[in-house]
N, C-alpha and C positions, 0 to 999 in steps of 0.2 A: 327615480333616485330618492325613495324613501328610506328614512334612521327607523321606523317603528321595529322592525325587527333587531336593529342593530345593536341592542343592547344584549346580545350575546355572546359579545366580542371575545370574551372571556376562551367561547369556545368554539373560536375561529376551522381549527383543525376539523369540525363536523362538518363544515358548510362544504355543500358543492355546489357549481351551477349546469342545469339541464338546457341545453336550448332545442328548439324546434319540435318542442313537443305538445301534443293535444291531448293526453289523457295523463294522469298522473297512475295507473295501472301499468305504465310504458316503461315505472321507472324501479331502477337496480340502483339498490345503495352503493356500491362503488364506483358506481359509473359517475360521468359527469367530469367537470373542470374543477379543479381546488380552487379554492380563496385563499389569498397570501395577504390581502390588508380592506381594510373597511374604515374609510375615513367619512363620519360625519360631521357636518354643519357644525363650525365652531360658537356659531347661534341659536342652534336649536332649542325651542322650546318644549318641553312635553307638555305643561299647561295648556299652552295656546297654539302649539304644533305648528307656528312659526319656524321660517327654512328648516323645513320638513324636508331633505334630501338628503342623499350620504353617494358617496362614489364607489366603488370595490376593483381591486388589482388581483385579475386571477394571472395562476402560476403559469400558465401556460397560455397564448390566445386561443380564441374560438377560432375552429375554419367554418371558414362562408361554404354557406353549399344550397343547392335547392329551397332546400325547408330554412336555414341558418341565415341571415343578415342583418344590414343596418337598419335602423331609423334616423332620417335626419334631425340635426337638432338644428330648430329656427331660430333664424336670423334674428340680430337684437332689431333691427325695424322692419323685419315682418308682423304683417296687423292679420290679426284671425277676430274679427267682428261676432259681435252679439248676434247667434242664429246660426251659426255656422255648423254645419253636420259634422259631426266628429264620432268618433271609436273609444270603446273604454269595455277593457276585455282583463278576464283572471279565473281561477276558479273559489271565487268565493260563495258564500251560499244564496242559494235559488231561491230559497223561503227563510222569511226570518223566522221563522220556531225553528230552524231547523240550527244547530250548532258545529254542523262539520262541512267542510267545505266539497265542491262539486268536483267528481272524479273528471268530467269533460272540460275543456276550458269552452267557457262562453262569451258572448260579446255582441254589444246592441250598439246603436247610434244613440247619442244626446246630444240635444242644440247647445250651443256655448250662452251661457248668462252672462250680463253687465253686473261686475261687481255693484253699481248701486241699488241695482236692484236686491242680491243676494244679502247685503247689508242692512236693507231696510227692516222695519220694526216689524215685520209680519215673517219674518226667514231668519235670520242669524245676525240680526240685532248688531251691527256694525262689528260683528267678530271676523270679517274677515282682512286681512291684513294687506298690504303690498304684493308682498308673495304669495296670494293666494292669487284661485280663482275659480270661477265652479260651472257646472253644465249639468243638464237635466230635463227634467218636467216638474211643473207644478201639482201638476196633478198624480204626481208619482207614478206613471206608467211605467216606468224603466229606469235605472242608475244603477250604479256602483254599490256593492253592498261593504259599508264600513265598517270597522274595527270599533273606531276609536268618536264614544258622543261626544259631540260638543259643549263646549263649554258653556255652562249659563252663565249668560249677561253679557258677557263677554264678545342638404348630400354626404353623406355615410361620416360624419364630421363624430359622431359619437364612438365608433368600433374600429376606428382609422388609427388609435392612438396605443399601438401596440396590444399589450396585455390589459390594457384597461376596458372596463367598461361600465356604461350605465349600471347604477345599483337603485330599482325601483322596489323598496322590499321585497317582496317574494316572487318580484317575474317582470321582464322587459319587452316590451313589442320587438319580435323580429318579422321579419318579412311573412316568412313560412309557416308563422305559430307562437310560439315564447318563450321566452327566458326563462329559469325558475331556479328560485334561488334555495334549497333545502335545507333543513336543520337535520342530522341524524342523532341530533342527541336528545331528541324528543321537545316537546313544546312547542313554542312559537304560535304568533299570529295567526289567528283567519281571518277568512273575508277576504276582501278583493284591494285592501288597503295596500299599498305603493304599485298598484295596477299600472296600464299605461292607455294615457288619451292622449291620441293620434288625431292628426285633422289632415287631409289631402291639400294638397297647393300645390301646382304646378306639375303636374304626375308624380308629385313626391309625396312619404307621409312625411309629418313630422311629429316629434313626440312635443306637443305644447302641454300637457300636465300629466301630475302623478298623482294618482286614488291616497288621497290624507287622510280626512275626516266629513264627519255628515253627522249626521240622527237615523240612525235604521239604514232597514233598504228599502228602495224608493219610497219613501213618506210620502205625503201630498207637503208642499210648503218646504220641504228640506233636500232641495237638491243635492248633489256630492261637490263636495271641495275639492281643492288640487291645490296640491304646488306649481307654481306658474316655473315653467324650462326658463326661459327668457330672461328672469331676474337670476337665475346661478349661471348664467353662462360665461360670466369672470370668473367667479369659484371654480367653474371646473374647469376651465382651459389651466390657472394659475396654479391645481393641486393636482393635475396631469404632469405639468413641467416640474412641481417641485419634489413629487412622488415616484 
């Protein structure tokens, strides 16, 4: 449920969404679901990329099918602890010299970090917020490849609610593969930015963050940030019923 793309509201009519697909070679401009509305974060911040999230109402729902389904969204007192194996999957790019993103969709494991550690003076210097929260390696082996640097100094409960659905920028975990959200009017984001990090619990996934912001892809010392699911889950129960 990321806004980084969303600032192309202007030209909603482009957007379509693809779900349950692994290659973007798969994909025909007409095809796909319409977008009818894109509501973000009436707090969002682009400085500090604070509620980093946005919601989107396609015109028509998805049908569930093999490759096509939910993610749960977690519980507000479900606890996913510091270490926890988690998923974080998009087609954003493979090497940072490289500027266009990856025609496969990819997706590795990161451990989940203790905000105070991520906070600390030696990683992102107390820039991360309430709604954040981040996972990775220290030593850069693997992450999310972001968009957007950071600033210095500085059960199926999601897809159940009709035509709505998660809006993670440019692609949402589904069961079979992913969401993808497309601009045909050209532009738009790379990188793996409003990705989706999944953690398993209880034979379920759940979506607990979305691909924000970082420094590069996988740096040593700069893990990837998220917006933490669990701090909007009023927001988005209250702008499903008001929407």
């Amino acid at each position: 449920m990321v806004s980084l793309c969303s600032f192309r509201l202007f030209r909603l009519s482009s957007w379509r969404v693809h779900a349950g697909l692994v290659s973007h070679s798969t994909i025909k401009p007409h095809q796909g679901a319409m977008v009818e509305k894109i509501i973000s974060h009436p707090l969002y911040s682009a400085q500090s990329h604070d509620y980093d999230v946005a919601l989107l109402r396609l015109r028509i729902p998805l049908n569930f099918s093999d490759t096509v389904g939910a993610v749960c969204l977690p519980a507000e007192e479900q606890h996913f602890p510091s270490g926890s194996q988690c998923w974080v999957s998009g087609w954003g790019h493979t090497d940072p010299s490289h500027t266009y993103s990856s025609d496969t969709l990819q997706d590795t494991v990161v451990p989940l970090l203790s905000t105070q550690l991520c906070n600390s003076s030696c990683i992102y210097s107390g820039a991360l917020t309430p709604r954040m929260m981040c996972a990775g390696y220290l030593d850069g082996r693997a992450d999310a490849c972001q968009v957007w640097p950071v600033v210095e100094g500085g059960d199926r409960d999601l897809l159940q609610l009709g035509p709505w659905s998660a809006y993670v920028g440019s692609m949402r975990q589904t069961l079979g593969g992913m969401l993808m959200l497309r601009d045909y009017g050209g532009g738009g984001q790379q990188g793996d930015s409003g990705g989706p990090l999944v953690c398993p619990d209880g034979g379920k996934w759940h979506l607990v963050g979305v691909v924000s912001w970082g420094r590069g892809c996988a740096e040593p010392n700069h893990p990837g940030v998220y917006a933490k699911v669990a701090e909007f889950l009023d927001w988005i129960h209250e702008t499903v019923q008001v929407h």
